[in-house]
PyMOL commands that place a pseudoatom at each C-alpha (Angstrom):
pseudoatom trace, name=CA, resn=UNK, resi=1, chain=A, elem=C, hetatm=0, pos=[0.000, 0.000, 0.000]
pseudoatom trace, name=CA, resn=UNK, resi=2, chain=A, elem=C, hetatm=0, pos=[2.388, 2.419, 0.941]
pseudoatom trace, name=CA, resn=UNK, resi=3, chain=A, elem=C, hetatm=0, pos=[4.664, 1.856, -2.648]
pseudoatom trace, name=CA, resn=UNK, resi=4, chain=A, elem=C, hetatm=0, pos=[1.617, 2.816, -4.303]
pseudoatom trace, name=CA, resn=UNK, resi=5, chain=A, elem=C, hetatm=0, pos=[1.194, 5.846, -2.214]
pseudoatom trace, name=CA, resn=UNK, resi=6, chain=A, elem=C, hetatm=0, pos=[4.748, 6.693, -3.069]
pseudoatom trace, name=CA, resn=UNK, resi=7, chain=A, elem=C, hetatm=0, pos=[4.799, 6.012, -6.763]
pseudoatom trace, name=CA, resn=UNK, resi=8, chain=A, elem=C, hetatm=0, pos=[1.754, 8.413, -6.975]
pseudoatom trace, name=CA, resn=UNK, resi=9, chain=A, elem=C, hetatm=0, pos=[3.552, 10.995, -5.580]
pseudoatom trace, name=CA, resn=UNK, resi=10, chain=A, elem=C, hetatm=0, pos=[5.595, 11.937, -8.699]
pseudoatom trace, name=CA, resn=UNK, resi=11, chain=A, elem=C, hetatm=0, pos=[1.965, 12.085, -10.490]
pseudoatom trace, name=CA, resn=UNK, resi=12, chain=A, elem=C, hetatm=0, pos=[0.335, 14.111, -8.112]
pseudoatom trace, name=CA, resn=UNK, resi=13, chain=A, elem=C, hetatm=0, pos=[3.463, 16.556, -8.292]
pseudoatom trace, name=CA, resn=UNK, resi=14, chain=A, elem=C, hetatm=0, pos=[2.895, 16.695, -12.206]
pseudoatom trace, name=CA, resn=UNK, resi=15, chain=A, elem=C, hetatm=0, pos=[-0.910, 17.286, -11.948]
pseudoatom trace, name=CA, resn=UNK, resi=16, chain=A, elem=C, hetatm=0, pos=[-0.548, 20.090, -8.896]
pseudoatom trace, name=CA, resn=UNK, resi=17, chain=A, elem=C, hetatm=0, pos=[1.884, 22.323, -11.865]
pseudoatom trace, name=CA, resn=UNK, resi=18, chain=A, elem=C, hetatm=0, pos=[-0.409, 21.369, -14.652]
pseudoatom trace, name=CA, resn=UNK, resi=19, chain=A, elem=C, hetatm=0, pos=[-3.796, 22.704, -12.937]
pseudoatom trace, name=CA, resn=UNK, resi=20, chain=A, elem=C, hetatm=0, pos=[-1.065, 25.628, -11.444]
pseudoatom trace, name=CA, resn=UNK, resi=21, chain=A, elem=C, hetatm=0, pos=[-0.068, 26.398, -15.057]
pseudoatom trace, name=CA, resn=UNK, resi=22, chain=A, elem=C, hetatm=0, pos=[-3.237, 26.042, -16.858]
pseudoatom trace, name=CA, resn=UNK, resi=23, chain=A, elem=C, hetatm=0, pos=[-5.527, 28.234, -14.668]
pseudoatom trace, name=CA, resn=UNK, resi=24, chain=A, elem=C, hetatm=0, pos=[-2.126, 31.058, -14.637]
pseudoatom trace, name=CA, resn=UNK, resi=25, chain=A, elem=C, hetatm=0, pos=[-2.283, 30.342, -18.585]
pseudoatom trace, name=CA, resn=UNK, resi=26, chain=A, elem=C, hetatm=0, pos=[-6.430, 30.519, -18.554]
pseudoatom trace, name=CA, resn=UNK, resi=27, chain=A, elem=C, hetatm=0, pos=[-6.239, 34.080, -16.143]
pseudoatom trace, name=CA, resn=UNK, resi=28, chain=A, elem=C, hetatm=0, pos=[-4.005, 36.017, -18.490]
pseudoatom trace, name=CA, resn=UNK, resi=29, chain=A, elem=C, hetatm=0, pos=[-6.325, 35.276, -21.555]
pseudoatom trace, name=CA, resn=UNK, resi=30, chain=A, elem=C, hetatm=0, pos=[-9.342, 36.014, -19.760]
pseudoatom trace, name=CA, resn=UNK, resi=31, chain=A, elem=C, hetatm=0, pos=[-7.593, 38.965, -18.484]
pseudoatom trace, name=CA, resn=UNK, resi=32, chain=A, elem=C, hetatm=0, pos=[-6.379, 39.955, -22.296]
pseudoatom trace, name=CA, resn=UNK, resi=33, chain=A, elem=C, hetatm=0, pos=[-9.638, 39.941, -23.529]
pseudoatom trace, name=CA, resn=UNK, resi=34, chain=A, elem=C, hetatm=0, pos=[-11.489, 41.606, -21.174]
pseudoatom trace, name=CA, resn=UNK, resi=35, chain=A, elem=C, hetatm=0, pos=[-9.027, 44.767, -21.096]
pseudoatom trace, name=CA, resn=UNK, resi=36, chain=A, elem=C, hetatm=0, pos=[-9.027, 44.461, -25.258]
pseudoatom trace, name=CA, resn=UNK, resi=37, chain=A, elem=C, hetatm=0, pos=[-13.277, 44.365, -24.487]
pseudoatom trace, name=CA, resn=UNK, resi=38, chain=A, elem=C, hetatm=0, pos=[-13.158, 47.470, -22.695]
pseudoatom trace, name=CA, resn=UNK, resi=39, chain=A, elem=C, hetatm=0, pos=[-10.649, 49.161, -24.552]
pseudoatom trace, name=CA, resn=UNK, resi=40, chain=A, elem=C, hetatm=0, pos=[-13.035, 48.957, -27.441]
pseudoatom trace, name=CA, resn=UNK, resi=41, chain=A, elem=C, hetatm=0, pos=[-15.923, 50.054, -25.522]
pseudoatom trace, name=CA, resn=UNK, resi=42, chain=A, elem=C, hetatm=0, pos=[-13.811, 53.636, -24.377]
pseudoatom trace, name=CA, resn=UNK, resi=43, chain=A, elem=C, hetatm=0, pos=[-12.982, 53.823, -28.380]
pseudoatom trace, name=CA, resn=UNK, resi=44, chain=A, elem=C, hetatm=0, pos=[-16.955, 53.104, -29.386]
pseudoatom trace, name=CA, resn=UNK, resi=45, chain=A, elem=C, hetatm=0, pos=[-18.146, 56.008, -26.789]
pseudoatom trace, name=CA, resn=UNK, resi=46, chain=A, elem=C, hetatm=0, pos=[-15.243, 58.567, -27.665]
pseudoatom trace, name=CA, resn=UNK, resi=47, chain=A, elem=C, hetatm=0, pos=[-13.758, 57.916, -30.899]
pseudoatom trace, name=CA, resn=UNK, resi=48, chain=A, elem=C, hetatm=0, pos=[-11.994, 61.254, -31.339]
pseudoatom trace, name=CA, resn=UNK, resi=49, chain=A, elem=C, hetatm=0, pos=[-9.955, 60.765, -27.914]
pseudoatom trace, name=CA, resn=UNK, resi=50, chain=A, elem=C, hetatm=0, pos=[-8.622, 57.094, -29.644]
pseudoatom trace, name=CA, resn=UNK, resi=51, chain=A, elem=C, hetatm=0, pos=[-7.311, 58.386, -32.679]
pseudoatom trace, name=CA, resn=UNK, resi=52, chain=A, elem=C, hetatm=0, pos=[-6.810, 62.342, -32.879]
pseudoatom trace, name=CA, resn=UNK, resi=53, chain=A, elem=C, hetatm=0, pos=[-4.904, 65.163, -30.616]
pseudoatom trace, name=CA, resn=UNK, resi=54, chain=A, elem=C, hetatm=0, pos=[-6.611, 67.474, -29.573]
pseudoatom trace, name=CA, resn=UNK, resi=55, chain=A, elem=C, hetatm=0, pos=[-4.610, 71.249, -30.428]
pseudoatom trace, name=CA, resn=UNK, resi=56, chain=A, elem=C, hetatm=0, pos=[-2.786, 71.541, -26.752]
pseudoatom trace, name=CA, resn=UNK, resi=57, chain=A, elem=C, hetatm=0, pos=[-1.929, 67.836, -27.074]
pseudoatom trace, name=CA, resn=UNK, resi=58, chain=A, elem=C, hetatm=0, pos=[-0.663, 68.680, -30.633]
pseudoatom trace, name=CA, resn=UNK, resi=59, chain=A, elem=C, hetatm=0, pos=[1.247, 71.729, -29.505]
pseudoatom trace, name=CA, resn=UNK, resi=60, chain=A, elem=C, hetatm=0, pos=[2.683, 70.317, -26.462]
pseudoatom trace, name=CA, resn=UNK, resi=61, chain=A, elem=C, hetatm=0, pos=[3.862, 67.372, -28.579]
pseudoatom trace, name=CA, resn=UNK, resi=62, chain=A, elem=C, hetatm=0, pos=[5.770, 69.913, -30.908]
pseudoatom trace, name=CA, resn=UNK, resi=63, chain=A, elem=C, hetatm=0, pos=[7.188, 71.236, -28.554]
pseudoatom trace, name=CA, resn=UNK, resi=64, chain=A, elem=C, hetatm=0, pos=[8.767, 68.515, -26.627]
pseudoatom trace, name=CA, resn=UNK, resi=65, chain=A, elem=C, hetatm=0, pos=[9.943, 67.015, -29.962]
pseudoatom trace, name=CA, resn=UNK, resi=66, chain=A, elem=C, hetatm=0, pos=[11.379, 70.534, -30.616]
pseudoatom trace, name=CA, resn=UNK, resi=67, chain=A, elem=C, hetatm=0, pos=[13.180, 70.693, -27.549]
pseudoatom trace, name=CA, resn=UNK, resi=68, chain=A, elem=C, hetatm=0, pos=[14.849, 67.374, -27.361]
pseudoatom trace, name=CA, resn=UNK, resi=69, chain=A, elem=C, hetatm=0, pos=[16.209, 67.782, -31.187]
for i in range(1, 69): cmd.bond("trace and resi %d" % i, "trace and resi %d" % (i + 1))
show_as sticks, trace
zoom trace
């Protein structure tokens, strides 16, 4: 009884990572898609705030490029 306790051990040891590694694995996909979910939602309400500067943004832009050349 106690050999087969023993020679299960390595097993269990291999199952514990693989259920460690696939719910770490399953958490960063579920994470990826819910911030790429929401990220699309912001860009749905507020398109102009995804894509364009507004003219401060623009001019502040200039001149930090400006100044670091």
């Amino acid at each position: 009884m106690s050999i087969l306790i023993v020679s299960l051990v390595p097993i269990l040891y291999v199952l514990a990572i693989a259920a460690v590694a696939y719910a770490v694995i399953r958490f960063a996909i579920v994470h990826a898609l819910r911030q790429a979910r929401n990220e699309e939602r912001i860009e749905r309400r507020v398109p102009k705030a995804a894509t364009w500067l507004d003219a401060d943004e623009r001019r502040l832009l200039t001149l930090s490029n400006t100044s670091r050349d």
